[in-house]
Legacy VTK file of the C-alpha trace (Angstrom):
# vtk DataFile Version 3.0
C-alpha trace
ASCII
DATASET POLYDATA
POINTS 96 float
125.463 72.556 109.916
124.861 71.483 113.499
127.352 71.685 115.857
126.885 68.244 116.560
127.535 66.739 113.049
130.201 68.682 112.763
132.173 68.650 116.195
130.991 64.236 116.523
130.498 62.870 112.487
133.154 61.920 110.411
134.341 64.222 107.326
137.200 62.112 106.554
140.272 59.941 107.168
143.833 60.874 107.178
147.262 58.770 107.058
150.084 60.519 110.044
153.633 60.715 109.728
154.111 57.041 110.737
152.010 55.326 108.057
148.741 55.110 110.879
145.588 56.836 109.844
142.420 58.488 111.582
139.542 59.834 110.967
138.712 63.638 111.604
135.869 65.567 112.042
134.940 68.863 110.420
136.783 71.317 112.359
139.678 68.586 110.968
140.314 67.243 115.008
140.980 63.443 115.383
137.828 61.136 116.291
138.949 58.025 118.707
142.301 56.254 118.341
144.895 56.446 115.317
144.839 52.533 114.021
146.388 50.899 110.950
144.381 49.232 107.903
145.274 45.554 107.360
145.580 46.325 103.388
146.772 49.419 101.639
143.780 51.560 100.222
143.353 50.612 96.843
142.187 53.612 94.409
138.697 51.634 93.863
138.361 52.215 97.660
138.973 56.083 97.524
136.912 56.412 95.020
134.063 54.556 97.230
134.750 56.228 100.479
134.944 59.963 98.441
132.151 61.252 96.614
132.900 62.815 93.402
134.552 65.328 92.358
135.767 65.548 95.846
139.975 65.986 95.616
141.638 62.874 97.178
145.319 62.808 98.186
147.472 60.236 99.216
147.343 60.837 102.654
143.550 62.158 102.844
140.091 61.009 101.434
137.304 63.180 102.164
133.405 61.706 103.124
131.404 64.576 101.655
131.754 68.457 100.318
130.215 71.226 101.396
127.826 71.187 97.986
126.459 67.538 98.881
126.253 68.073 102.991
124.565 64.899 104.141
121.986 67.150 106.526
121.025 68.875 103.258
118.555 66.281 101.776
117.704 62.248 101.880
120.116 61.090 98.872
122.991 63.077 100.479
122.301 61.203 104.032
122.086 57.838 102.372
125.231 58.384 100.628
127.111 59.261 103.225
125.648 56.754 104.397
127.078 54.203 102.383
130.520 55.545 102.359
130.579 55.462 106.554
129.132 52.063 105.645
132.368 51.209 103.730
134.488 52.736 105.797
133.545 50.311 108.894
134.188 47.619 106.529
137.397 48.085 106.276
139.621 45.885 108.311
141.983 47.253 110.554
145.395 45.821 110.687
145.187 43.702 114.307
141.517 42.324 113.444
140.998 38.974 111.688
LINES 1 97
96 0 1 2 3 4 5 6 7 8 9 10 11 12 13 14 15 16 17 18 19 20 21 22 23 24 25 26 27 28 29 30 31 32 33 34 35 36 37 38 39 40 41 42 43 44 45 46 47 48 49 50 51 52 53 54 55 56 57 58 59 60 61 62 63 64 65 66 67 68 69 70 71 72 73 74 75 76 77 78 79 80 81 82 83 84 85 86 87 88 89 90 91 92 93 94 95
């Protein structure tokens, strides 16, 4: 893995002590700002941002494993893909 993927590319997103989340990067360090989302994640919304059998917690949802990387092959990208794509979609809780 590239030390750029894994130093500047999401791996997943993480709720702190006061209910804000963020997203961290492989070596599990913050990327940007903590920020709220404008609706509690829903299960169906784990289960799109994580791909399976990646573990979830209730605090944590992970982007990819180790077994699927997303520099390991097209399908792996493009899913990742999607799930960064789903991610942004997400509203945060000051937007409109």
């Amino acid at each position: 893995m590239s030390k750029i993927f894994r130093q500047c590319m999401p791996y997943g997103i993480r709720r702190n002590e006061n209910d804000s989340w963020e997203v961290f990067n492989r070596d599990y360090k913050p990327l940007g700002e903590p920020f709220f989302f404008k609706r509690s994640l829903t299960q169906a919304t784990r289960d799109a941002l994580a791909p399976p059998p990646v573990t979830q917690r209730e605090d944590s949802v992970w982007l990819y494993n180790d077994i699927e990387h997303p520099t390991s092959s097209l399908a792996n990208w493009e899913a990742y893909s999607q799930r960064l794509k789903r991610l942004a979609s997400l509203k945060m809780k000051d937007e409109r």
